[in-house]
C-alpha positions as CSV (number, residue, x, y, z in Angstrom):
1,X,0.4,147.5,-49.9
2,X,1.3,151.3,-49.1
3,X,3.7,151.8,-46.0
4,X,0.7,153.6,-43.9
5,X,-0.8,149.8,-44.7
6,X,2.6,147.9,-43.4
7,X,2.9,150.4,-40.4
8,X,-0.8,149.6,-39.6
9,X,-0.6,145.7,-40.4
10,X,2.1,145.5,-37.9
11,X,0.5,147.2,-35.3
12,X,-2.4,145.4,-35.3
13,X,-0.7,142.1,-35.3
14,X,1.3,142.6,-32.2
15,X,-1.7,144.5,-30.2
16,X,-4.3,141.6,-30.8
17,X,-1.4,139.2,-29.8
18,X,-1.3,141.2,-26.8
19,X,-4.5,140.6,-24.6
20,X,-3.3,136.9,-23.8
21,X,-0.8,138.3,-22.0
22,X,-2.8,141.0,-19.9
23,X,-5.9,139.1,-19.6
24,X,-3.3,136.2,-18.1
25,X,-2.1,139.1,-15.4
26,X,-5.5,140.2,-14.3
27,X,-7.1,136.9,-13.8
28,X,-4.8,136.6,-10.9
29,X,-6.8,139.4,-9.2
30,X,-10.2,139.7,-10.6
31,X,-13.0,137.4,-11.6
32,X,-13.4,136.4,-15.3
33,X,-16.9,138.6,-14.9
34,X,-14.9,141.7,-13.6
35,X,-12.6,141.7,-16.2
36,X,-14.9,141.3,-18.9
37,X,-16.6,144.2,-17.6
38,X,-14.1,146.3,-16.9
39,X,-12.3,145.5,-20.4
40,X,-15.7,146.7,-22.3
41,X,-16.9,149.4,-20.0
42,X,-13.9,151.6,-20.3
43,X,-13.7,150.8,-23.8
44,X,-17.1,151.3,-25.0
45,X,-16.7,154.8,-23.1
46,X,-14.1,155.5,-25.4
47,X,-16.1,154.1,-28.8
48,X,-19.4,155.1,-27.9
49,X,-19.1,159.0,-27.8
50,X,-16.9,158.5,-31.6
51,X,-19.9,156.3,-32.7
52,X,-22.4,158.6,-31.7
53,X,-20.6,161.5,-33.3
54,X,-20.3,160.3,-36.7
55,X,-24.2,159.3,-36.7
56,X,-23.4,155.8,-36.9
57,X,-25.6,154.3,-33.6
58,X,-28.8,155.4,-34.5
59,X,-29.0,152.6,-37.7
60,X,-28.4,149.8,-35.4
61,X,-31.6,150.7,-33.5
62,X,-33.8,148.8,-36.2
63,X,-31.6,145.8,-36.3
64,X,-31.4,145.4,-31.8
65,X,-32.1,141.6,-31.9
66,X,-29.2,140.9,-34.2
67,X,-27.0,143.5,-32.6
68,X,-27.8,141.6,-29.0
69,X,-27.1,137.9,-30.7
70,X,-24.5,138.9,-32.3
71,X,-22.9,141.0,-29.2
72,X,-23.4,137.6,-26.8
73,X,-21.9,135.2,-29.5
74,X,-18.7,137.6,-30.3
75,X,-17.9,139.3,-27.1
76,X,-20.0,138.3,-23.9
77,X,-19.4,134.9,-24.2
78,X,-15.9,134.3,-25.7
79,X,-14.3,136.5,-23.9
80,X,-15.4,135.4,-20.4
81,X,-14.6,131.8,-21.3
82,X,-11.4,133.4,-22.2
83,X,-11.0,134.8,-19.5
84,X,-11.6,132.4,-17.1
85,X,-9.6,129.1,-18.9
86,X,-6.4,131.6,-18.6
87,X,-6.8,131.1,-15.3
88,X,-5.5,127.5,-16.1
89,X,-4.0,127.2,-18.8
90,X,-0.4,129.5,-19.9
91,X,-1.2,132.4,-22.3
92,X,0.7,131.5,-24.9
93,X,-1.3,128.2,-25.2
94,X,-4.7,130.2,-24.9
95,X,-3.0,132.3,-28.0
96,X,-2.5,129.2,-29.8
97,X,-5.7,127.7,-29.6
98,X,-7.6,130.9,-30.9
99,X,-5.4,130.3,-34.0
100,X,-8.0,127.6,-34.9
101,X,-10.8,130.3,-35.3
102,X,-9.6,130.2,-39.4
103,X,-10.9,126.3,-39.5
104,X,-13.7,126.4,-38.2
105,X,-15.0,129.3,-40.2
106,X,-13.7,127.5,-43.0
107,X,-16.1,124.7,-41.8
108,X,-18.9,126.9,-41.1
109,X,-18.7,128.7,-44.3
110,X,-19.2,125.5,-46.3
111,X,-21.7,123.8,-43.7
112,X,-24.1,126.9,-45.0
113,X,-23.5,126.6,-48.1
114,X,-21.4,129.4,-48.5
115,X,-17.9,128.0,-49.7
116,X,-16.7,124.8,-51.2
117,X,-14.0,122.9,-49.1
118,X,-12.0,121.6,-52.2
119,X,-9.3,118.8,-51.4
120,X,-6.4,121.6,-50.5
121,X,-8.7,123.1,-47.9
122,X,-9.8,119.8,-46.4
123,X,-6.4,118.9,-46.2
124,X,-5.3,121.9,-44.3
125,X,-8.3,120.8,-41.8
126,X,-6.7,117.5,-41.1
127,X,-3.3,119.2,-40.5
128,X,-5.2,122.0,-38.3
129,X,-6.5,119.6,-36.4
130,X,-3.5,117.7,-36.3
131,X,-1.7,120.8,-34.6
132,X,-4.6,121.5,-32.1
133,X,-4.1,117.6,-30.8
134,X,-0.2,118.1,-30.8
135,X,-1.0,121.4,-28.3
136,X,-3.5,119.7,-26.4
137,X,-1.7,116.0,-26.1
138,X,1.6,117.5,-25.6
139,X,0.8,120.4,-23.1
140,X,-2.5,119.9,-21.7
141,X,-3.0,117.6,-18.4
142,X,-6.3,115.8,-16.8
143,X,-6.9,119.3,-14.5
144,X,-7.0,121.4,-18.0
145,X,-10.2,119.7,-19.6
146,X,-12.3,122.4,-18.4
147,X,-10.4,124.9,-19.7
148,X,-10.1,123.0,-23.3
149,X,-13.6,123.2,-23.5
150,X,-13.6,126.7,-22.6
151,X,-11.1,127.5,-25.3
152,X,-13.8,125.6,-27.6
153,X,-16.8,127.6,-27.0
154,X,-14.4,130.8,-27.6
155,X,-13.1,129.7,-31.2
156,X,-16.9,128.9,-32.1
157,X,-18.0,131.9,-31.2
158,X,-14.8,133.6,-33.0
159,X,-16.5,132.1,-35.4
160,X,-19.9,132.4,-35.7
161,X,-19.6,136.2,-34.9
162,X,-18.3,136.8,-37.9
163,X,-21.5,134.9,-39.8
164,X,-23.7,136.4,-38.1
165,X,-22.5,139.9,-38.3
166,X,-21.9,139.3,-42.4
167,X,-25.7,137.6,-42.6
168,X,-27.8,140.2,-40.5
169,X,-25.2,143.3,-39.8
170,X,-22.7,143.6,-43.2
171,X,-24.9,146.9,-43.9
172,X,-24.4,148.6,-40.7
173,X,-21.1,151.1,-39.8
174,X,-18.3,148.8,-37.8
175,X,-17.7,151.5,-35.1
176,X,-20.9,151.9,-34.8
177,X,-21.3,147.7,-34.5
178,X,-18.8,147.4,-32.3
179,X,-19.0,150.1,-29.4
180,X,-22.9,149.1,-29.4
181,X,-21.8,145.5,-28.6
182,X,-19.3,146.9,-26.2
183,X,-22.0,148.7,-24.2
184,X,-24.1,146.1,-24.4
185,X,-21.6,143.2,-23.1
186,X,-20.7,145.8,-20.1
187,X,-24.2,146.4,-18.9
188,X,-25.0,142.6,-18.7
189,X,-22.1,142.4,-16.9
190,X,-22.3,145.2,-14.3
191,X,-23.7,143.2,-11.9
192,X,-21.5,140.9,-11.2
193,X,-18.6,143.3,-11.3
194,X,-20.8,145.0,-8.5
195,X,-21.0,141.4,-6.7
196,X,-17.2,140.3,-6.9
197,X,-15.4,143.2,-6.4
198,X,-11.7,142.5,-5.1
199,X,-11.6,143.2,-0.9
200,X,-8.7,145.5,-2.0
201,X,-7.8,147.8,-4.7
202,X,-5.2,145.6,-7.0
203,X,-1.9,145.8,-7.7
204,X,-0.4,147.7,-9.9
205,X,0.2,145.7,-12.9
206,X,-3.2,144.2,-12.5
207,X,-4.4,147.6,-12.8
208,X,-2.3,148.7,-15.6
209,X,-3.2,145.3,-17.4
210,X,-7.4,146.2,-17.2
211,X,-6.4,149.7,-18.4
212,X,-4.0,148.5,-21.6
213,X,-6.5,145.5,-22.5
214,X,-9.3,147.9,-22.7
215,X,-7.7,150.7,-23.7
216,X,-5.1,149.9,-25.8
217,X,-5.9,146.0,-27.3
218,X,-10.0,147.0,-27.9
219,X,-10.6,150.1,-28.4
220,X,-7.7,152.1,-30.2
221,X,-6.7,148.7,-31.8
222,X,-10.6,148.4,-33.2
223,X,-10.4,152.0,-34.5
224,X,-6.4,151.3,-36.7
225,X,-7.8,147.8,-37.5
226,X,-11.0,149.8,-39.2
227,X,-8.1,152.2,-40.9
228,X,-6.3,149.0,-42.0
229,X,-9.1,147.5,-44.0
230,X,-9.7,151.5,-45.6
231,X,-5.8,151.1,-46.6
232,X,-5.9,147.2,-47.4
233,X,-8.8,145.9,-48.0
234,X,-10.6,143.3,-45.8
235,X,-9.1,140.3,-47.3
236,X,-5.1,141.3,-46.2
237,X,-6.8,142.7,-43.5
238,X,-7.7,139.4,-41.9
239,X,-4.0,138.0,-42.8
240,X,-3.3,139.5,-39.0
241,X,-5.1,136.2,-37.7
242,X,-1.8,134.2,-38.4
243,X,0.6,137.0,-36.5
244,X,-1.2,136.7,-33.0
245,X,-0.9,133.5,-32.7
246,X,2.9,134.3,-32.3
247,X,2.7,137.2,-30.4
248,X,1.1,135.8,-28.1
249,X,3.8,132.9,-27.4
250,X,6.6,135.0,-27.8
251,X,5.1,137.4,-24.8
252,X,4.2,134.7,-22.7
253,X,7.3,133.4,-22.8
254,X,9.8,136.4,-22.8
255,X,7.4,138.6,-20.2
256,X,5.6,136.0,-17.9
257,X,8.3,132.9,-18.3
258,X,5.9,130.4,-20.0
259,X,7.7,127.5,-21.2
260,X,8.1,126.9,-25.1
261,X,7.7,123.2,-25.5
262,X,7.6,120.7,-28.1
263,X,3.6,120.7,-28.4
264,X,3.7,124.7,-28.4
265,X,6.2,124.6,-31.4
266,X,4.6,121.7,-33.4
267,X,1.1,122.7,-32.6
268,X,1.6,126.4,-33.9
269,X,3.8,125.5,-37.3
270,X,0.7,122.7,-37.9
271,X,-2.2,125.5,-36.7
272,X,-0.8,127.7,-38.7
273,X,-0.3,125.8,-42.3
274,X,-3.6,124.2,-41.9
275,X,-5.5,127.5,-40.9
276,X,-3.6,129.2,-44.1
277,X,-4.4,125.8,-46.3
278,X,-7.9,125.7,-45.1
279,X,-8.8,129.6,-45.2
280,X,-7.3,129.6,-48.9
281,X,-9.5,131.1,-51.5
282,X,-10.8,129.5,-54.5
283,X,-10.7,131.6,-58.2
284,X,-15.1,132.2,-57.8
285,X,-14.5,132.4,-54.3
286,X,-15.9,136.3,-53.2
287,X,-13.2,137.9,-51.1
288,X,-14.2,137.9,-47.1
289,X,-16.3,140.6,-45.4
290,X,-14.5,143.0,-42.8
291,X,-15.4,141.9,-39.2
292,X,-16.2,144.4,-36.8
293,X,-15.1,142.9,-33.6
294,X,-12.9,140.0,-32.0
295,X,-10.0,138.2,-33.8
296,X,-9.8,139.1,-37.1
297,X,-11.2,136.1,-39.1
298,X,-13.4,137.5,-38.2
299,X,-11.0,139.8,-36.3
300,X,-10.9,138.4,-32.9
301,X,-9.7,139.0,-29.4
């Protein structure tokens, strides 16, 4: 890989390791609802004008259904369940848990048909899953089991998005994919940013947090993650799935004081071998499609 590919690599590995943190620091203030609106309304200002430039909105128009499934499943969704189980749980642990999005695309992949799960792959399953009950045995209590199942419902739809978009939207321009399902996440969500708006204008790193998760983590890290997989290729593209993971803890910890406990550290080092082990590519296997929005497994976050 070039070092225009390295210098783009890194930066998108810390910046989607990033939003745990921010999202973490707004939650204090706003609603889940606000923030998700916020977070894709001034991004989707930002992408939409770009999009519309290079021509690359008006294809979608044929394939709106898809675009609004795939827009719900990816981004509406996750990212207010996100959202709102940070308001419980630390953000390094949030960070950790997405890092299970590789499995179960792994799993999803070969429940369609799409990929065989040969015994090294289903073996880094059992020690994925092994990691994910280390995090939640270890660090979760009896008040958290909301937010566990929150954190589910965002790693499936981490994962599905990615299917869905590769099934019904691989044809279609990624900018143009993802600012549509930007604008479309922030107009469902504009009422209830209307309804629960804060009695006072935040504070200031609330503020700056909205500003730099939408800003910063969606929409300039969408447009050098698009530049990464021109420079890469998709396949080393998606490799940045395994840095966020520890981005995310090392910020938590450093920045908001998050503890680093036995679960956090087993849990990751097991996550992370099984979602390498279980995301590993067979000879006939066909390389994975670039994702346009989310964690990169996809692309996600």
């Amino acid at each position: 890989m070039s070092r225009r590919g390295w210098l783009l690599f890194a930066a998108v590995g810390i910046l989607w390791g990033v939003p745990y943190l921010l999202i973490k620091v707004a939650v204090g203030a706003l609603s889940p609802a606000s923030l998700v609106f916020w977070r894709t309304a001034l991004a989707a200002l930002l992408l939409l004008p770009l999009a519309a430039s290079r021509g690359q909105l008006r294809p979608l128009l044929r394939h709106w259904r898809a675009l609004l499934v795939f827009a719900a499943v990816e981004i509406a969704v996750p990212w207010l369940f996100l959202a709102s189980a940070e308001q419980r749980l630390t953000s390094s642990l949030a960070g950790l848990l997405i890092a299970a999005v590789p499995m179960v695309g792994a799993l999803l992949a070969w429940a369609t048909g799409g990929e065989r799960l040969g015994p090294l792959r289903q073996l880094g399953l059992l020690i994925g899953l092994a990691g994910v009950a280390a995090l939640v045995g270890l660090d979760l209590h009896a008040s958290d089991v909301w937010a566990l199942l929150e954190m589910a419902v965002v790693v499936v739809g981490y994962a599905v998005g990615p299917f869905l978009l590769t099934r019904y939207l691989s044809s279609l321009p990624s900018l143009g994919v993802t600012a549509a399902s930007l604008g479309l996440t922030a107009l469902v969500y504009l009422p209830f940013a209307i309804l629960q708006l804060p009695a006072r204008w935040p504070a200031w790193n609330v503020v700056g947090s909205v500003v730099g998760l939408a800003v910063v983590c969606t929409a300039v890290v969408f447009l050098l993650f698009f530049a990464l997989i021109a420079e890469a290729g998709p396949v080393r593209a998606t490799v940045i799935t395994y840095v966020n993971p520890a981005v995310a803890v090392a910020l938590g910890v450093a920045l908001l004081g998050e503890p680093f406990t036995w679960g956090v550290g087993v849990g990751f080092a097991l996550v992370l071998a099984g979602s390498v082990l279980a995301t590993r590519r067979t000879r006939s296997a066909r390389p994975a499609e670039p994702v346009a929005v989310g964690t990169p497994v996809s692309a996600r976050d």
